[in-house]
C-alpha positions in Angstrom: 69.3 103.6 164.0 70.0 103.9 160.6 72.5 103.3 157.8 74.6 104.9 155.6 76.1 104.7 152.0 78.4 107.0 150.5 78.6 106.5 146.4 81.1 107.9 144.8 82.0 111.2 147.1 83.9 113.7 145.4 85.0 116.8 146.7 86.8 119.6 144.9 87.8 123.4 146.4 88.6 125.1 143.1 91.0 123.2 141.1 91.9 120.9 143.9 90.3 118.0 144.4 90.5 116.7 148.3 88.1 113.8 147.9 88.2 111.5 145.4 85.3 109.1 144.7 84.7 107.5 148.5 82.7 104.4 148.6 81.2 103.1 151.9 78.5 101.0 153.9 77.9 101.8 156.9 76.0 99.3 159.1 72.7 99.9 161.4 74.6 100.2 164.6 78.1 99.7 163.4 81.0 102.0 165.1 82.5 103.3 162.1 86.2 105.8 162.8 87.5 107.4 159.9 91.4 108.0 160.8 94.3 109.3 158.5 96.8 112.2 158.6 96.0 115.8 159.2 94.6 117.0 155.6 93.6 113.5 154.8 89.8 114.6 154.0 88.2 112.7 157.1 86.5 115.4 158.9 85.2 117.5 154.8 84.1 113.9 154.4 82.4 114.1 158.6 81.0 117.6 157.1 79.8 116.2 153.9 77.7 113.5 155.5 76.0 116.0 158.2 74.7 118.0 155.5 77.0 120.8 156.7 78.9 120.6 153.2 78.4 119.5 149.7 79.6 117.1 147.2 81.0 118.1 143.6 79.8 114.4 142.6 78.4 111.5 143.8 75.4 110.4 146.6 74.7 110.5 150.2 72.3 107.6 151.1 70.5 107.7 154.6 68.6 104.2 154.9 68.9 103.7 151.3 67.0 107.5 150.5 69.7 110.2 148.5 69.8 113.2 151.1 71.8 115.2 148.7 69.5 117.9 148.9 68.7 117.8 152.3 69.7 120.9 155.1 71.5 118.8 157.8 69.1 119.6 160.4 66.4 117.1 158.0 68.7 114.4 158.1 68.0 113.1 161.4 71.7 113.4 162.5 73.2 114.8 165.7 77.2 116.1 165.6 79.7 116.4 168.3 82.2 118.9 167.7 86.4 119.2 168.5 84.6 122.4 170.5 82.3 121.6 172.8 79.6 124.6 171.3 78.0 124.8 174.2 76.1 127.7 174.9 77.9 129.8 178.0 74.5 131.5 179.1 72.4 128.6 179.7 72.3 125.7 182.5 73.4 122.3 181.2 70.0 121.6 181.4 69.0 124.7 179.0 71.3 123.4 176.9 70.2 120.0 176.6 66.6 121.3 176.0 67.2 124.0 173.6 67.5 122.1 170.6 64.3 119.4 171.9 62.2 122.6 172.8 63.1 124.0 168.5 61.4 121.0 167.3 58.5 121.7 169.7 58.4 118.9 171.6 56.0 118.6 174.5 57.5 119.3 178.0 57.3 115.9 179.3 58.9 114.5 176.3 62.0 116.8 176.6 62.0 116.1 180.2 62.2 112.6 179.7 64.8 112.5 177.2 67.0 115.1 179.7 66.4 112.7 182.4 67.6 109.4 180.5 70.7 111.3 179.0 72.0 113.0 182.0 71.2 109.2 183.5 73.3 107.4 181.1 75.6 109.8 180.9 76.4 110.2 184.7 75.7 114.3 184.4 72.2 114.4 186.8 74.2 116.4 189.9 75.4 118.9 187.1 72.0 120.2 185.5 71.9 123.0 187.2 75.4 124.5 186.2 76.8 126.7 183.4 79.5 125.6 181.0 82.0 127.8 182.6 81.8 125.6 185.8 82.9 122.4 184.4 86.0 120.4 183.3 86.7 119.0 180.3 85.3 115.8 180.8 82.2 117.7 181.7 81.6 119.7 178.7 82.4 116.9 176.5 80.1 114.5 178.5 77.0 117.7 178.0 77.8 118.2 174.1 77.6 114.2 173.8 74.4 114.5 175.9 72.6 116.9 173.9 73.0 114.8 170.9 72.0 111.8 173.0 68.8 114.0 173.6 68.0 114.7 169.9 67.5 110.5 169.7 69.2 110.8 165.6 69.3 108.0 163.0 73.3 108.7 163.4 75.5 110.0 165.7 78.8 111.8 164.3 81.5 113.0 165.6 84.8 115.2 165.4 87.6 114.5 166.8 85.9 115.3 169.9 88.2 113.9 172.6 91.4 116.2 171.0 91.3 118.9 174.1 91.0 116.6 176.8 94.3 115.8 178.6 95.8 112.2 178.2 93.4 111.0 181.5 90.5 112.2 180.5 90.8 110.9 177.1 91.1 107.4 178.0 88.4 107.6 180.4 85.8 109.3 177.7 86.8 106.7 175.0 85.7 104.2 177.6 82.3 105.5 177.9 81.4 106.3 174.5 82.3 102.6 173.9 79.5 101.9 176.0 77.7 104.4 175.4 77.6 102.9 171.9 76.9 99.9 173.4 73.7 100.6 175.7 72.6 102.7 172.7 73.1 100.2 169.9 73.4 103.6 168.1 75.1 103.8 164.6 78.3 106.1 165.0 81.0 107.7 162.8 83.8 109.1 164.6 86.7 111.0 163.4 90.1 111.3 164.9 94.0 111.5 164.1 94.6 109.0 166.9 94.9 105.5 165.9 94.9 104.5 169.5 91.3 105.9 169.5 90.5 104.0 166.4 91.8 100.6 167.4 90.1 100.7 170.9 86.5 102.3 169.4 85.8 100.9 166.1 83.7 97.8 165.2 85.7 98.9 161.8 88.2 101.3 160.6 88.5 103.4 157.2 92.0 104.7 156.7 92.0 107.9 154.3 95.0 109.1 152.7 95.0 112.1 150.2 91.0 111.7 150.2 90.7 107.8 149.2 90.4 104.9 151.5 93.6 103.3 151.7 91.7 100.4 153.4 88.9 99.5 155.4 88.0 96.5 157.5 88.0 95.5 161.4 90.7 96.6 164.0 92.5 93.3 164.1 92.6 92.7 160.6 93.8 95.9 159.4 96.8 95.5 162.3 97.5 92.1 160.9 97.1 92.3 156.9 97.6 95.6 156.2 97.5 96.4 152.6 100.0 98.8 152.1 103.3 100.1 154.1 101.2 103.3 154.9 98.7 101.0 156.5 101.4 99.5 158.2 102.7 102.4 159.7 99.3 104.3 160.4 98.2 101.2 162.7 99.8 100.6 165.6 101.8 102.2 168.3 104.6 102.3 168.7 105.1 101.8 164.8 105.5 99.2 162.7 109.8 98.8 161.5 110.4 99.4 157.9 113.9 98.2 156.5 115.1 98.0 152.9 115.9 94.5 152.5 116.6 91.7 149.5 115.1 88.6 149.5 117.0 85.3 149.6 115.7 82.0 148.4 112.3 82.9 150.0 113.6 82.1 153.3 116.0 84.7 154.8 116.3 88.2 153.8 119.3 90.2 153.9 119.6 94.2 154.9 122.8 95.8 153.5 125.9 93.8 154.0 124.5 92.3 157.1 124.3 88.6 158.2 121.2 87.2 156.4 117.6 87.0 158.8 115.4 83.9 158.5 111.5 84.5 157.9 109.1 82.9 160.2 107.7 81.3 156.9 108.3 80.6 153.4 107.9 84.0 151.5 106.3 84.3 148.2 109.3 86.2 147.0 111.9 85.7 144.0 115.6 85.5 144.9 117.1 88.9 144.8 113.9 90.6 145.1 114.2 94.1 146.3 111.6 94.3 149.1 110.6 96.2 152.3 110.5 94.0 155.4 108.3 95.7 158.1 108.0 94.0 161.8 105.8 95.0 164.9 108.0 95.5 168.0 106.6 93.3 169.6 107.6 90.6 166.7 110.8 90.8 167.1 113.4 89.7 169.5 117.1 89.7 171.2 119.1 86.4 169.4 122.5 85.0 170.6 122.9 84.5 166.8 122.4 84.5 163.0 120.5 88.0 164.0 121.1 91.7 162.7 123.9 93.6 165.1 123.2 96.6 166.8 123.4 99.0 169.7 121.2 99.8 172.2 120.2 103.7 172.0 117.4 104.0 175.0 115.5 101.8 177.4 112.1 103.4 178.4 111.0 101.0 181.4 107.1 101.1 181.6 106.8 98.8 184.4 104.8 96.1 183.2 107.0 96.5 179.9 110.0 98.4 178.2 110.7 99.7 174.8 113.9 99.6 173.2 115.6 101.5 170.9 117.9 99.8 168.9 120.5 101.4 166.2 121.5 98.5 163.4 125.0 99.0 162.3 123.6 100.3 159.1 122.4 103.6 160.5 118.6 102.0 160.9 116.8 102.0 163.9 114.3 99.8 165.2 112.2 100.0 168.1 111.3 96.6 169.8 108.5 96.0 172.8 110.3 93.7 175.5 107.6 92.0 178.0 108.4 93.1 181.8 111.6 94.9 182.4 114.7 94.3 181.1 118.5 94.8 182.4 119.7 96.4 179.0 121.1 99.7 179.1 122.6 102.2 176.5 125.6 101.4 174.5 125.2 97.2 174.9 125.7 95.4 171.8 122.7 93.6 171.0 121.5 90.8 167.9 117.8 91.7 167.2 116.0 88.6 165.2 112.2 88.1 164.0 110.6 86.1 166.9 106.2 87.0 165.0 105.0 87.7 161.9 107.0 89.8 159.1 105.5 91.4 156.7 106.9 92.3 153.1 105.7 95.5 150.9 106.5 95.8 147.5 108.9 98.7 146.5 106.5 99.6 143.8 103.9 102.9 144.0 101.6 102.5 146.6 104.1 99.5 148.5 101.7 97.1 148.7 101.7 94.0 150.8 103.2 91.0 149.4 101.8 88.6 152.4 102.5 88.0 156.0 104.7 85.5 157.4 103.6 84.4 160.5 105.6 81.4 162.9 105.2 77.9 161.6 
């Protein structure tokens, strides 16, 4: 295992700068997932890490030793691709060994390592196949495999679940959860999909325009976010955003609408021009004192529904009802805040005010 500490990354493609000074720790065995919007900079910052590209400014520190200047393959880091880059020619077992059988190693020592990877990895009854005669699954299970093989200080990958269907996916973030586990392995994974972050990550890093927006555990960046984009980035469905005014520090008021009571006090001044965001499943149908609206769509899940509300200002909320509900389109409906609320400042960059959370 090893760690990792980037110092001031910057990145620049001409005049345009797509980094712009990352700092980060990395822990000895920590599962790190960078995650952001297409173009964010997560997978030129992936690149800049493996040695594969190279900073306009700043340090790369492996176990506390700058690797600046360092080809990737001297490192000691192993790199699973969106592709699988496996080699169509060779068994999976070739493939596994070619790398181990570059650095020389002695035959029993890459047998060994080929035994305890296609072990772990649940890939022994396939060794003798090509690439062209697996699924998915497979071929992503054989790329992870052959960087299991290579035994690296770090393991990085690349979006490397994005071509496997919804099943699949599911099913391979499971076992590189545990894989992670059994390995104790530091990792860095990079992916568009929050879901993949929340479910994966000892902690999350969440790039926008090249900077860390924020950093810190699952749980804590889907309960204090630190900014709206945060807010909306964490969390599916998304977090609800409506332009409100604040009221006393109590209620809040959207439009002409009856006034909504915070679970708490707010640290807000009267008349304070605010956005109030809410999880769907913090809010809540009311007989009263609630904002009026109109069902749009009920998607029943089974063992819970989502429903789609339209306020009678034009803004539409989505709410998570627990176990199935008799609501249908076109029912009139009061929605009120039954969890936490959360209030972003309108100012550049929106960012958070505080929770409120149920007394």
């Amino acid at each position: 295992m090893s760690s990792l500490a980037l110092r001031g990354i910057v990145r620049e493609f001409g005049h345009l700068r797509v980094i712009h000074g990352v700092d980060l720790d990395v822990a000895e065995g920590e599962f790190v997932v960078f995650v952001g919007p297409s173009g964010c900079g997560k997978s030129t910052l992936l690149r800049i890490i493996a040695g594969l590209d190279q900073p306009n400014g700043g340090d790369v520190l492996i176990d506390g030793i700058r690797v600046n200047d360092r080809r990737a393959a001297e490192r000691g880091l192993a790199m699973v691709f969106q592709s699988y880059a496996l080699y169509p020619h060779m068994t999976v077992r070739q493939n596994l060994a070619f790398g181990l059988e570059n650095q020389r190693l002695a035959k029993a020592e890459i047998d060994r390592r080929i035994a305890e990877a296609a072990r772990m990895l649940q890939i022994e009854h396939l060794l003798a196949r090509k690439p062209g005669q697996l699924s998915g699954g497979q071929r992503q299970r054989v790329a992870i495999g052959r960087t299991v093989t290579r035994e690296p200080g770090i393991f990085l990958f690349d979006e490397p679940l994005s071509n496997l269907d919804a099943e699949l996916r599911v099913q391979m973030r499971v076992e590189l959860s545990a894989l992670h586990k059994r390995l104790k392995a530091t990792m860095i994974y990079v992916t568009h999909d929050q879901t993949e972050a929340m479910t994966m990550a000892d902690r999350i890093v969440v790039l926008r325009g090249g900077r860390v927006e924020q950093a810190g555990s699952p749980l804590h960046l889907y309960n204090h976010p630190a900014n709206r984009f945060v807010a909306g980035f964490i969390g599916s469905p998304r977090m609800n955003f409506l332009e409100a005014v604040a009221q006393g520090g109590s209620t809040i008021r959207v439009d002409d609408m009856p006034p909504v009571p915070l679970p708490a006090a707010a640290e807000t001044s009267d008349g304070e021009a605010v956005t109030l965001g809410v999880r769907p499943e913090h809010l809540g149908f009311v007989a009263e004192d609630g904002l009026p609206g109109t069902v749009d769509i009920v998607e029943h899940m089974g063992g819970e529904s989502y429903v789609y509300v339209t306020l009678a200002n034009g803004a539409r909320l989505t709410l998570r009802n627990p176990g199935q509900t008799a609501l249908h389109s076109g029912e009139p409906v009061r929605i009120g805040i039954s969890g936490a609320a959360h209030l972003f400042s309108r100012a550049e960059g929106e960012p958070a005010i505080a929770a409120r959370r149920p007394a």
